[in-house]
DOFI-524358 format. One record per residue: residue number from 1; y, z, x of N, C-alpha, C in turn. Coordinates in steps of 0.02 Angstrom, whole numbers, plus 32768, in hexadecimal, padded with zeros to 4 digits. Each point is the difference from the previous one (the first is absolute). Example, Ala and Ser with C-alpha at 12.3 -4.5 7.8 and 13.67 -1.06 7.14 Angstrom:
BEGIN
1_7EE4_8186_8294_803B_8000_7FD3_803C_8000_802D .
2_8035_7FDC_7FEE_803B_8003_802A_8037_8025_7FD9 .
END
This chain:
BEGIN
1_7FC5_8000_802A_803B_8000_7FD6_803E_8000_802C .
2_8026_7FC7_7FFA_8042_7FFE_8013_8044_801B_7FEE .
3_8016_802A_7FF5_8032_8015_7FE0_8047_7FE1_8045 .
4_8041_800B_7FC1_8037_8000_8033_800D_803D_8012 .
5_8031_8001_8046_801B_8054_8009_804D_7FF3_800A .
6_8019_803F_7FED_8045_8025_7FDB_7FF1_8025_801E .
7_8034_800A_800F_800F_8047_8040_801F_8033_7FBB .
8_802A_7FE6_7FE0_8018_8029_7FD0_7FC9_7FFB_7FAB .
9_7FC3_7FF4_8015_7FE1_7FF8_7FAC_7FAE_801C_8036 .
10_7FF4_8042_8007_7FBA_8016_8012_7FE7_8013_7FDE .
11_7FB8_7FF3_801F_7FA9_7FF3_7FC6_7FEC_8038_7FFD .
12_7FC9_8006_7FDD_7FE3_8030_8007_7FBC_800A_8010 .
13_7FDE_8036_8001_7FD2_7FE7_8027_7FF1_8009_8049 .
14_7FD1_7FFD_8024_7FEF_7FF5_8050_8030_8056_8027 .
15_7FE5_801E_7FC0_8007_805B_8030_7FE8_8008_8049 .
16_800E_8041_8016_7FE1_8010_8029_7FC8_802B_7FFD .
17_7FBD_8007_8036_7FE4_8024_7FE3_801F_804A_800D .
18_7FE1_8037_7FD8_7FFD_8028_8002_8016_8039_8036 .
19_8023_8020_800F_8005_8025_8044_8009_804D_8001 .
20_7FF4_8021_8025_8009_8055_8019_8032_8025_7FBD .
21_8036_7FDE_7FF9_803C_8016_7FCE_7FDE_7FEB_7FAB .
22_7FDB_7FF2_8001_7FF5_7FEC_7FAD_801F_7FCD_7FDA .
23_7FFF_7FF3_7FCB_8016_7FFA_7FDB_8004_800A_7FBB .
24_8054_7FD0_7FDD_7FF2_8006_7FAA_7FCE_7FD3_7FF3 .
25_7FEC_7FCE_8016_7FC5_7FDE_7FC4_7FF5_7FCB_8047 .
26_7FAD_8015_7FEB_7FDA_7FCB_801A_7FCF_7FEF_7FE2 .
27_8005_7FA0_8013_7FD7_7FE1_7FDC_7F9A_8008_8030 .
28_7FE1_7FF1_7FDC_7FCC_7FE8_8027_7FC8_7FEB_7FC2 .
29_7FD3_7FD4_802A_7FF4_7FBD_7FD8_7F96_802B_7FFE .
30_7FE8_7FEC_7FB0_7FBC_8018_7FF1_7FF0_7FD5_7FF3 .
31_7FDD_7FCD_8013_7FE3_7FB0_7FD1_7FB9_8015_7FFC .
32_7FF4_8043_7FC9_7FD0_7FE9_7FD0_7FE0_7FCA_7FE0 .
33_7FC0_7FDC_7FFE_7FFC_7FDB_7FE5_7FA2_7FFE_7FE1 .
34_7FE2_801D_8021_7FBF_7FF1_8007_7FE0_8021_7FC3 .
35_8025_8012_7FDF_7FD5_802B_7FCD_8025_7FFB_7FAE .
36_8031_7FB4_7FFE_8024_7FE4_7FC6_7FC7_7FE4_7FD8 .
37_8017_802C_7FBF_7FDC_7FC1_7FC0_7FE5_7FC8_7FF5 .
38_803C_7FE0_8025_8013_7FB4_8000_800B_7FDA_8051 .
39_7FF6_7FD7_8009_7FF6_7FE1_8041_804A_8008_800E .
40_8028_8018_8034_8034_7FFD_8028_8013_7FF4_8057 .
41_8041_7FED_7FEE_8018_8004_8048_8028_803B_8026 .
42_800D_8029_7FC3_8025_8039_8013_800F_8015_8041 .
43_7FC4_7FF7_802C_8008_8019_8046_802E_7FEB_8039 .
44_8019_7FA9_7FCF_8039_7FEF_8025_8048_8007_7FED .
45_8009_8034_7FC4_8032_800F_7FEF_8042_8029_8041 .
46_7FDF_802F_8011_8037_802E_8025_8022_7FCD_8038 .
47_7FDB_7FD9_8024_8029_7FC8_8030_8022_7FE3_7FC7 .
48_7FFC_7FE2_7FBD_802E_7FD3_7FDF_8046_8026_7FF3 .
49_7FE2_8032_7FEA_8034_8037_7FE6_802B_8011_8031 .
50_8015_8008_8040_8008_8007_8037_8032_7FB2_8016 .
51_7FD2_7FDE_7FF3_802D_7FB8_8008_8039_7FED_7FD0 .
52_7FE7_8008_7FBC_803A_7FFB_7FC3_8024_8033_8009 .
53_800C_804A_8014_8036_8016_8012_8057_7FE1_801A .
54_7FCF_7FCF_803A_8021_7FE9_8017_8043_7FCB_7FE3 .
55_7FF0_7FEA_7FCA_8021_7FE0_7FC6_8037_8024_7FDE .
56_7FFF_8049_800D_8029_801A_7FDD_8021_8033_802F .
57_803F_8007_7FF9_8036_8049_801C_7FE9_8025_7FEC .
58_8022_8043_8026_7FF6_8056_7FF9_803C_8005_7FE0 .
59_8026_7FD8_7FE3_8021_8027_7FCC_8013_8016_7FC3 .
60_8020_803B_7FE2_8009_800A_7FD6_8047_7FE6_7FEA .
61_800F_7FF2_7FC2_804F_7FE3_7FF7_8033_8044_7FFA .
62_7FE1_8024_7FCE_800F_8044_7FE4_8034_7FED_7FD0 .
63_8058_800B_8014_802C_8008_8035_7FE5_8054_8008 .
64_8018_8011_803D_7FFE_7FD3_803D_7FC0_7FE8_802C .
65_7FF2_7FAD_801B_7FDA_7FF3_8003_7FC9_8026_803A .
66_7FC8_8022_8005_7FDA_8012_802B_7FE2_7FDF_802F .
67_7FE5_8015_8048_7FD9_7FD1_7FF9_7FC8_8036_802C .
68_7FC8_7FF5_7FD7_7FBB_8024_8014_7FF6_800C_803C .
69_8011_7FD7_8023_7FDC_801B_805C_802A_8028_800B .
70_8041_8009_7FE7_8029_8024_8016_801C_8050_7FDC .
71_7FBF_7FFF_7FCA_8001_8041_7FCA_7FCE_801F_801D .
72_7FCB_7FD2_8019_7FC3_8018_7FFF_7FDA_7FE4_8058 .
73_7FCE_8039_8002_7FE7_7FE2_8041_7FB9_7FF4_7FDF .
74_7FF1_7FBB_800D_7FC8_7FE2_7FDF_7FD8_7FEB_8050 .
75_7FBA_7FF5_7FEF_7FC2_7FFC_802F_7FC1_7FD0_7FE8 .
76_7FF4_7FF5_8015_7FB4_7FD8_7FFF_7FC4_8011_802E .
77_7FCB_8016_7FDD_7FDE_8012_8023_7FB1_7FE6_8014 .
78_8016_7FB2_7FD7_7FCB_7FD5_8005_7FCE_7FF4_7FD8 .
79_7FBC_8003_8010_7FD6_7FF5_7FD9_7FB5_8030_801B .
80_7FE2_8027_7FC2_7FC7_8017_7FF7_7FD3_7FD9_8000 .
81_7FC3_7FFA_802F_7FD6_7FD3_802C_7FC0_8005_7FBE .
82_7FF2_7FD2_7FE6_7FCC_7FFD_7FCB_7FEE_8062_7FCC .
83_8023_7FF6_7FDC_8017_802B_7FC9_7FD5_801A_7FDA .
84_7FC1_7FC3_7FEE_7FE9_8007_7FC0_7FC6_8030_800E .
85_7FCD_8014_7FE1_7FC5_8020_7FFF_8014_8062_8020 .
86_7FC7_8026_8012_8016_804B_8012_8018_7FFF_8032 .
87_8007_7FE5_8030_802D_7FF3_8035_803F_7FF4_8007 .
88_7FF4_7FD1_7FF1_8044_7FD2_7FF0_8032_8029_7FD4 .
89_7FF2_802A_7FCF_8011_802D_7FD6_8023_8030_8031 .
90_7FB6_801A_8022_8020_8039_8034_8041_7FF0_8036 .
91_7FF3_7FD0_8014_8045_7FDD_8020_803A_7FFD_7FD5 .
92_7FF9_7FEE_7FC9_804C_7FFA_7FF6_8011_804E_7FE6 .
93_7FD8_8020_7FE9_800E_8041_7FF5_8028_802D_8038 .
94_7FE5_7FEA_8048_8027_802A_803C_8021_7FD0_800E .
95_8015_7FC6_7FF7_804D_7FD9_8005_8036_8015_7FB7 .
96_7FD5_800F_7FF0_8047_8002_7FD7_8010_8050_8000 .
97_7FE4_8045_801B_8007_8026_7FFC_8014_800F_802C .
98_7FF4_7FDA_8048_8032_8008_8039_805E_7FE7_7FE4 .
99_7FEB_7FCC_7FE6_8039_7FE2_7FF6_8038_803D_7FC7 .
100_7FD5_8011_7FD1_8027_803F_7FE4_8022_8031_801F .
101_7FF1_800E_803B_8009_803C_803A_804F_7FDB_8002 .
102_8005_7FC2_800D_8031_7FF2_8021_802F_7FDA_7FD8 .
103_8002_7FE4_7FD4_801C_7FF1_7FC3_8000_800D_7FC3 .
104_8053_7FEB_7FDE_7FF2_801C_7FD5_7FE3_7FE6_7FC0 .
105_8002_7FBB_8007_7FE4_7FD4_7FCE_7FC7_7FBE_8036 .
106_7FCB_8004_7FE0_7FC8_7FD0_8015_7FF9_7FCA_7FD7 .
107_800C_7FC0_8008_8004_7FC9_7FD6_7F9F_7FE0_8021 .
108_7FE2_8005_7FDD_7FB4_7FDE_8005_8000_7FA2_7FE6 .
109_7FF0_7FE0_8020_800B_7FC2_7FE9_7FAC_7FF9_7FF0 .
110_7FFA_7FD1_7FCF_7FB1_7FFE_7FF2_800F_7FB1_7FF7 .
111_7FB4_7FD6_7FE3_7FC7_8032_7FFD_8002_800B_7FB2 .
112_7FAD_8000_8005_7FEF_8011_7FB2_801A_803C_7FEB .
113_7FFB_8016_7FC1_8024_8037_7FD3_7FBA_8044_802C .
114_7FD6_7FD1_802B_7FDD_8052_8010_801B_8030_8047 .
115_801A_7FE2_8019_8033_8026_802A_8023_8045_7FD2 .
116_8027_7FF6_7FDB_8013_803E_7FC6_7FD1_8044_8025 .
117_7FC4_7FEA_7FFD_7FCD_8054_7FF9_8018_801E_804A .
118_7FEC_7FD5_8036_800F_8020_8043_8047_8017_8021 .
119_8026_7FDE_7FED_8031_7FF8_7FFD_8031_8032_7FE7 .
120_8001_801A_7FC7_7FFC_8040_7FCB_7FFC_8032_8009 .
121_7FB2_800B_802B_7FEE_8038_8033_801E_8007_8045 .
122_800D_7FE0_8021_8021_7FF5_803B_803F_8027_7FFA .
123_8016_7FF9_7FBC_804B_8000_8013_7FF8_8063_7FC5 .
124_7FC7_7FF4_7FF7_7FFB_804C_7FDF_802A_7FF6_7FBD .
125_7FE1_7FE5_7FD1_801E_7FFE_7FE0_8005_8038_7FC4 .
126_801A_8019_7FE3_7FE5_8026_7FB6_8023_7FDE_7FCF .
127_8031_7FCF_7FE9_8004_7FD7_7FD9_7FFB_7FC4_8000 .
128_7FF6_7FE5_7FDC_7FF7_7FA3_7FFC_801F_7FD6_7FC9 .
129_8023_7FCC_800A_803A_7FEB_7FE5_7FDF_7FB7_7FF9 .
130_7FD7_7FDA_7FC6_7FE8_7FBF_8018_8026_7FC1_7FD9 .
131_801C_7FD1_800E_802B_7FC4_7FE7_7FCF_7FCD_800C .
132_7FC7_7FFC_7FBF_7FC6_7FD4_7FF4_7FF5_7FE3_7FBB .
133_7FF2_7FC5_8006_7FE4_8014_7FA6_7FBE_7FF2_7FFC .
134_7FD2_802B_801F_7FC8_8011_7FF9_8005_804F_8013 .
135_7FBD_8021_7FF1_7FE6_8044_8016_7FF0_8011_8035 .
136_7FCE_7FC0_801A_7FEC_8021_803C_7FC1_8044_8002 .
137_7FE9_7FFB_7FC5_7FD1_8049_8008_7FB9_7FDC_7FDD .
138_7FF6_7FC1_8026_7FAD_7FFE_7FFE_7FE2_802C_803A .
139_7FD2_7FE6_7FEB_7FB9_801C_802F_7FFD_7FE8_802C .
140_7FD3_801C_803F_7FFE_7FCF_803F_8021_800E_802C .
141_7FF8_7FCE_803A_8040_8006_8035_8004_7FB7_7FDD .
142_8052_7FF1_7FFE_8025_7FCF_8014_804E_8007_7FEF .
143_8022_7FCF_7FF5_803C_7FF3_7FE6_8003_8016_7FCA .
144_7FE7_7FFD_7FD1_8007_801D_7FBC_7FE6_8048_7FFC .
145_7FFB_8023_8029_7FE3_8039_8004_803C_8040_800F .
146_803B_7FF3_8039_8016_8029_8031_8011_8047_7FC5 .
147_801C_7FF5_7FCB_800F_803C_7FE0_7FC9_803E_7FE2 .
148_7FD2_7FD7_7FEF_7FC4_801C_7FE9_7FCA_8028_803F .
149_801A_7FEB_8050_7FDB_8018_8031_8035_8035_8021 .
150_8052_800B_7FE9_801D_8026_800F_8009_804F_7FDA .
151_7FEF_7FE1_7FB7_7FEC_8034_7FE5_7FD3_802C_7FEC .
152_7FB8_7FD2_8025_7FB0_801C_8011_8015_803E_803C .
153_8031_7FD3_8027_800D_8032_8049_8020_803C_7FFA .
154_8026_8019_7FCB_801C_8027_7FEE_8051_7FF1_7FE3 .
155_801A_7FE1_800D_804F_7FE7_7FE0_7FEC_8015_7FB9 .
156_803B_8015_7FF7_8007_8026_7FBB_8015_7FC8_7FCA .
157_7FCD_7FE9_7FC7_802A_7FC4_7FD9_8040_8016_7FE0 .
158_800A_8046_7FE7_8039_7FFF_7FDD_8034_7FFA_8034 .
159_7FF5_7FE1_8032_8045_8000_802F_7FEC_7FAC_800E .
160_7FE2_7FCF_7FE0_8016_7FCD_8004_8011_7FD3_7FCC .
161_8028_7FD9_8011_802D_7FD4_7FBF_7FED_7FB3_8017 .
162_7FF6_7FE8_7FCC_7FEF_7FB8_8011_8030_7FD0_7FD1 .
163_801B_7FE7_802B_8041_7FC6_7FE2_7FE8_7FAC_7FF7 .
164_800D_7FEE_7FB3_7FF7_7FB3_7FF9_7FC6_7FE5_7FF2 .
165_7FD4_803F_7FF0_7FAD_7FDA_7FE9_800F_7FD0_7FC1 .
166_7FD8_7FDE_8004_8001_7FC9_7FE3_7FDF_7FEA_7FBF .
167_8015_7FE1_7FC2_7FD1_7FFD_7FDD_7FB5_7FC9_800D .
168_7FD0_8000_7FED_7FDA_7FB7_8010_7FE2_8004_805C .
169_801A_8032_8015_8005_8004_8044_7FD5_803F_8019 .
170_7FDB_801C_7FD7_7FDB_8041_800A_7FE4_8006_7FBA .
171_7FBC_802C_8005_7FC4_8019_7FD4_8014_803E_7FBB .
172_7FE0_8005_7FD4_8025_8045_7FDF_7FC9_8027_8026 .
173_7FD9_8001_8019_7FD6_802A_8032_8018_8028_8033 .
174_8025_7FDA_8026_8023_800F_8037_804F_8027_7FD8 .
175_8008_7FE6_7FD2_8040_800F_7FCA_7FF4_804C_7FF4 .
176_7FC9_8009_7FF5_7FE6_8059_7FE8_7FEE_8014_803B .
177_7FEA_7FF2_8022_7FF3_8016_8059_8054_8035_800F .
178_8040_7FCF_7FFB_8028_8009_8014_801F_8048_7FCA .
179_7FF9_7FE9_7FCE_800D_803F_7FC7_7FF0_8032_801D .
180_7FB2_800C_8002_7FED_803A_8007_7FF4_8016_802B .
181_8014_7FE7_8034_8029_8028_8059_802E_801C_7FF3 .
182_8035_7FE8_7FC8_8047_8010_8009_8026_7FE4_8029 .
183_7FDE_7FD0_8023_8040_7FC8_8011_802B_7FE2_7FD1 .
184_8045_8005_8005_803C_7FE6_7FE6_800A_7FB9_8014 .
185_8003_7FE1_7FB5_7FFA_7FA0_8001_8030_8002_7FE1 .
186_8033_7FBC_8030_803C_7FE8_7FC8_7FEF_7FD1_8007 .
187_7FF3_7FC8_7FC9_7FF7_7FC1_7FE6_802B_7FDB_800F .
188_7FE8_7FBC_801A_801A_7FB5_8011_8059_800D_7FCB .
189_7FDF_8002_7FC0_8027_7FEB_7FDF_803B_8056_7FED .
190_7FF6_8032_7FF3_8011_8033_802B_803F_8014_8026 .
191_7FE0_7FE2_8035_8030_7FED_8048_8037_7FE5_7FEE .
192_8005_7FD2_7FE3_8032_7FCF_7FFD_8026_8019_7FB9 .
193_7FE1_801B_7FD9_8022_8014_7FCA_8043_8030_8014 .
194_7FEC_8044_8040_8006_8036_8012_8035_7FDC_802A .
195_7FEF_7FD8_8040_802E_7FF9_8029_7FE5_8032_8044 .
196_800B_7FD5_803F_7FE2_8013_8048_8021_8057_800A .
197_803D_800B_7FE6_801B_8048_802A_7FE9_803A_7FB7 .
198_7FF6_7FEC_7FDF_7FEC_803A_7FD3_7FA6_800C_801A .
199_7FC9_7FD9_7FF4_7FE2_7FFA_8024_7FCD_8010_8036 .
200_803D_7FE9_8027_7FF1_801E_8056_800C_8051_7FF2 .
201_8034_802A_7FDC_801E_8030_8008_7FB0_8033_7FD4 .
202_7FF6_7FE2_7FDA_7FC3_8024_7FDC_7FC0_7FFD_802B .
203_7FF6_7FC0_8035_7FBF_800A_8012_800D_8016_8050 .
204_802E_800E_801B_8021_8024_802E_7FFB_8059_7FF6 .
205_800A_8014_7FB8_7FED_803C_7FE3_7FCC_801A_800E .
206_7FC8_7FD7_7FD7_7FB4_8005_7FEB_7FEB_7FF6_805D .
207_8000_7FC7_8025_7FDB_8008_8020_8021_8037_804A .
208_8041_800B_8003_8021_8043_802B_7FEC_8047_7FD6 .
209_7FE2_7FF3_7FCD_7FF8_805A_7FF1_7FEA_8026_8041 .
210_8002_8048_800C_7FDF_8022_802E_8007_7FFA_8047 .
211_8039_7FCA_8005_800E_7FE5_804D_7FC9_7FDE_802C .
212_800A_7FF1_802F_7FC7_7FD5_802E_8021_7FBC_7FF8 .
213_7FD1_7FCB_803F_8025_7FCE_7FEC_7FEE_7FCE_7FD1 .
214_801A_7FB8_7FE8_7FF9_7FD7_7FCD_8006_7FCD_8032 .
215_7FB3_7FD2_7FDF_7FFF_7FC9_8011_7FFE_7FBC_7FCE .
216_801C_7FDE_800C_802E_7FBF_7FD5_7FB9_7FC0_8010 .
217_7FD4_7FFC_7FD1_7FDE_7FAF_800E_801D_7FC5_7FD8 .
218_801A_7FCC_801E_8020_7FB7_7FD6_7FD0_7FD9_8016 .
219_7FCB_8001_7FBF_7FD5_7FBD_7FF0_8032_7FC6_7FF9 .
220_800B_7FCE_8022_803E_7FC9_7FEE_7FCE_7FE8_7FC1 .
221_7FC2_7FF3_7FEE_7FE7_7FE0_7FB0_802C_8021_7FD9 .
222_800B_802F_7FEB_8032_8027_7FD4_8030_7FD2_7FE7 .
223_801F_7FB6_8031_802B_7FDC_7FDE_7FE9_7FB4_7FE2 .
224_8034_7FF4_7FD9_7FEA_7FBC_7FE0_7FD5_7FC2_8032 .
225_7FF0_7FCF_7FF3_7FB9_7FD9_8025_803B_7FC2_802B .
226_8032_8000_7FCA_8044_7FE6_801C_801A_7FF8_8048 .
227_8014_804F_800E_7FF8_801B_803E_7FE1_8017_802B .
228_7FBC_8005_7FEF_7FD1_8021_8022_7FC9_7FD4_7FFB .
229_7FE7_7FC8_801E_7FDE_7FC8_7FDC_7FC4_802A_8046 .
230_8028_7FFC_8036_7FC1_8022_8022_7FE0_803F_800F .
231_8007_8028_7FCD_7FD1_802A_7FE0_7FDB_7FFB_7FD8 .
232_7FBD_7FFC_801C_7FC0_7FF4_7FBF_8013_8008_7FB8 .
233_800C_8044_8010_7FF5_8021_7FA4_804C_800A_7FDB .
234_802C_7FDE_802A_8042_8001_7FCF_7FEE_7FC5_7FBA .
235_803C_8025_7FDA_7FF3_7FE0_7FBB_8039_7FDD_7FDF .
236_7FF8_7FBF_7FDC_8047_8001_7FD7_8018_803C_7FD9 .
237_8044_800E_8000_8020_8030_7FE2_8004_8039_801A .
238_7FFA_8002_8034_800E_8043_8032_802D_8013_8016 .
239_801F_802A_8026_805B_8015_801E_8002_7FC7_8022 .
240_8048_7FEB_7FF0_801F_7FC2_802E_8011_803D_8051 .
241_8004_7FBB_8017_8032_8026_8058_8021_8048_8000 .
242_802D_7FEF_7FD1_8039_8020_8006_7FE5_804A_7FF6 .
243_7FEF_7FF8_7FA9_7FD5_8044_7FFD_7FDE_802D_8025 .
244_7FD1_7FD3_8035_7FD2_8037_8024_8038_8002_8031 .
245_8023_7FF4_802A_8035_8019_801F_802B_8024_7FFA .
246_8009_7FFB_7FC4_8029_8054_7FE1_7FE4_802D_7FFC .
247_7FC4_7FFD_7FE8_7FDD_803A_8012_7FD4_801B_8034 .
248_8010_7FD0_8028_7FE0_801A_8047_802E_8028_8017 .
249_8038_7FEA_800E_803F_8014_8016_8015_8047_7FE0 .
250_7FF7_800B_7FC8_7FF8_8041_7FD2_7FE1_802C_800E .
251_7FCD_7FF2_7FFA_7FC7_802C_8031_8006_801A_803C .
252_8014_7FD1_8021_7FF3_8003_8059_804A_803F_8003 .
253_8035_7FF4_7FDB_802E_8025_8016_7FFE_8057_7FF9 .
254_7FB6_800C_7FEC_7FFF_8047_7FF7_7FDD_8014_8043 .
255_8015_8034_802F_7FDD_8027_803F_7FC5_800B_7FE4 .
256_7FE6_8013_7FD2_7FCA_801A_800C_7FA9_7FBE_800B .
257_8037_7FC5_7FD7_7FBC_7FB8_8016_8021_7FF8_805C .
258_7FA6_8018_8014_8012_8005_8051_7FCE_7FB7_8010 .
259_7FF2_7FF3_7FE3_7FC0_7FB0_8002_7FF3_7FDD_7FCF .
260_7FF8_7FB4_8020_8006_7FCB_7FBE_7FC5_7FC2_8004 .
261_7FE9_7FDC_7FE5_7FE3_7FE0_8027_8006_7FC0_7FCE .
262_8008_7FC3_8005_8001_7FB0_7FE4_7FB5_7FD5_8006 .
263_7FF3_8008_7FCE_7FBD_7FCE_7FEA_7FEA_7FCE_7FD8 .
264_7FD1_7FF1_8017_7FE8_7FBC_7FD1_801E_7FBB_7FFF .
265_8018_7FFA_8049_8020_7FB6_7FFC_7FE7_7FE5_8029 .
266_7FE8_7FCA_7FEA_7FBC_7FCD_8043_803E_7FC4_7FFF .
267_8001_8013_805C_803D_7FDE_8017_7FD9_7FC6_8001 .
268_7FCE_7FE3_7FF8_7FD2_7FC1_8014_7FF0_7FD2_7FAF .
269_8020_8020_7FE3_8007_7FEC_7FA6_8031_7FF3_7FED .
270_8047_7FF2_8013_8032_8013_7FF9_800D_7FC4_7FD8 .
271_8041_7FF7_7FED_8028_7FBB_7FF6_8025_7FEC_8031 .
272_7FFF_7FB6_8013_8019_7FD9_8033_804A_802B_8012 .
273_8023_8025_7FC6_804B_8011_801A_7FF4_803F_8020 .
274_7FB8_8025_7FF9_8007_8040_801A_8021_803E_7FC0 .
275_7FF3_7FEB_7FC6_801F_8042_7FEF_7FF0_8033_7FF4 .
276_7FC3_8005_7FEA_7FD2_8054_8008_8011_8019_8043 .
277_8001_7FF3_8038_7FF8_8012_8042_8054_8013_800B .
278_8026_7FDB_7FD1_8052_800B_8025_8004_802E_7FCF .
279_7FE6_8002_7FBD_800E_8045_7FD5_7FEE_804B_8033 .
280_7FC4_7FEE_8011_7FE5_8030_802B_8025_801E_8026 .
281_801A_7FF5_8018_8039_7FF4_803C_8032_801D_7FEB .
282_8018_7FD6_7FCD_8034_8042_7FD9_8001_8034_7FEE .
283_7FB2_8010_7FE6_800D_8035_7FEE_7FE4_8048_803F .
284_8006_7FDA_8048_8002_803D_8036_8051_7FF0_8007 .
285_801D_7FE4_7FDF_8044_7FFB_8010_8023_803F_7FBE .
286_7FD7_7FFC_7FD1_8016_8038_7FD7_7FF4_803D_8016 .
287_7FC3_8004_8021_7FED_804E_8017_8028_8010_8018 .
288_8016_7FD8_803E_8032_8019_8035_8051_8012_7FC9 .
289_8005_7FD0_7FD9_804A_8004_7FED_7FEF_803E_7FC4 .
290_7FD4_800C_7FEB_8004_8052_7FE8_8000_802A_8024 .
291_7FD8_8006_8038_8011_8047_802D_8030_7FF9_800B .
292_8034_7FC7_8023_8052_800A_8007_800F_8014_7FD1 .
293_8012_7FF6_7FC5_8037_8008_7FD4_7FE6_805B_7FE7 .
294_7FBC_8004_800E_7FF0_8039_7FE0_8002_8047_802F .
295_802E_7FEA_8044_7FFE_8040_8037_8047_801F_7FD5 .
END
């Protein structure tokens, strides 16, 4: 990718890694893939994601306009060396829990929606904040599983909220599964009725009860098939762009979500313009621009 350079218009993107002093948010890349539903490429997502950064500035307009590298000390810390299975698990569990030591927000790039479980734990989680419109609480190991294996592990369901399930898009099986955990579901339709900051502010509640930290999963399927063509299981009629960006950004701006992680986009599926992968992209551009605005 060729881009032009502006001395006065900088990208974003191409951090440094990680060093002695810490930081506010670092990214690092989980390409889950080996254990999806559905045949994927996921595993080449975090290099795409990483590259479409590059497409876009660190800034905010506000007034007055911000600009992220310079609110925030951001890091990269690369990539977790084959992820998937008890290993692979165990690895990203002590990367991302090292990485907690030293930052204050962990951006996980995925990678199937099964990253979520290890990931979760790593970062110690006791709440869970999910922007999906699925559940996530089959059986099994895989992608469709991570919530249902976090709350086998002990995570408390009444401390998780699941944002944007979908109609047509999940079981009444799995529908009563979720009931009678006491996991808190706001509906596709819901969501949008309510609006991203009312919301975020209720499932920010539910899943911060009791303190500890909160971790944020963005299934990108959650949005319309429009925008998200390269995500398997996105659907017509799902959150446009904008939507899941407001409420990422909503979210992210509360201290207590200390980890996040972006899934389900098979950078190898994409559409010729790239836009699942540049959504993607944006929305580590929201993470970051909520922890700013939210210090």
């Amino acid at each position: 990718m060729t881009l032009p350079h502006d001395p006065l218009w900088p990208r974003a993107g191409a951090w440094p890694a990680i060093d002695e002093t810490g930081a506010d948010a670092v990214l690092l890349g989980v390409p889950t893939f080996r254990t999806s539903l559905s045949p994927t490429g996921a595993h080449a997502t975090p290099a795409a994601i990483r590259e479409a950064l590059r497409r876009y500035s660190p800034t905010l307009l506000g007034p007055p306009p911000v600009d992220l590298t310079e609110a925030l000390r951001i890091a990269d810390a690369g990539d977790v060396d084959e992820p998937d299975g008890p290993a692979g698990e165990a690895s990203v569990r002590a990367a991302v829990r090292a990485l907690c030591e030293r930052a204050d927000l962990v951006v996980a790039l995925g990678g199937d929606n099964s990253l979520t479980y290890a990931v979760a734990q790593g970062a110690d989680a006791a709440g869970l904040i999910t922007i999906d419109a699925h559940f996530d609480l089959r059986d099994g190991v895989s992608n469709g599983s991570p919530v249902r294996r976090l709350v086998d592990d002990g995570l408390d369901p009444r401390r998780i909220v699941q944002l944007g399930i979908a109609d047509f898009a999940n079981s009444a099986a799995y529908a009563r599964r979720a009931a009678d955990l006491g996991i808190t579901v706001v509906t596709m339709d819901e969501l949008r009725r309510r609006g991203a900051a009312d919301v975020a502010a209720e499932a920010l509640e539910i899943a911060g009860a009791g303190g500890g930290p909160v971790h944020l999963d963005i299934d990108v399927d959650v949005c319309d098939r429009s925008v998200a063509p390269g995500c398997p299981a996105s659907i017509a009629g799902g959150l446009a762009a904008w939507e899941l960006r407001a409420l990422v950004r909503a979210v992210a701006a509360d201290a207590r979500v200390h980890s996040a992680d972006i899934a389900e986009v098979d950078a190898t599926a994409d559409a010729p313009d790239g836009r699942t992968v540049r959504l993607a992209a944006l929305c580590v551009l929201e993470l970051l621009a909520g922890r700013a605005v939210g210090r």
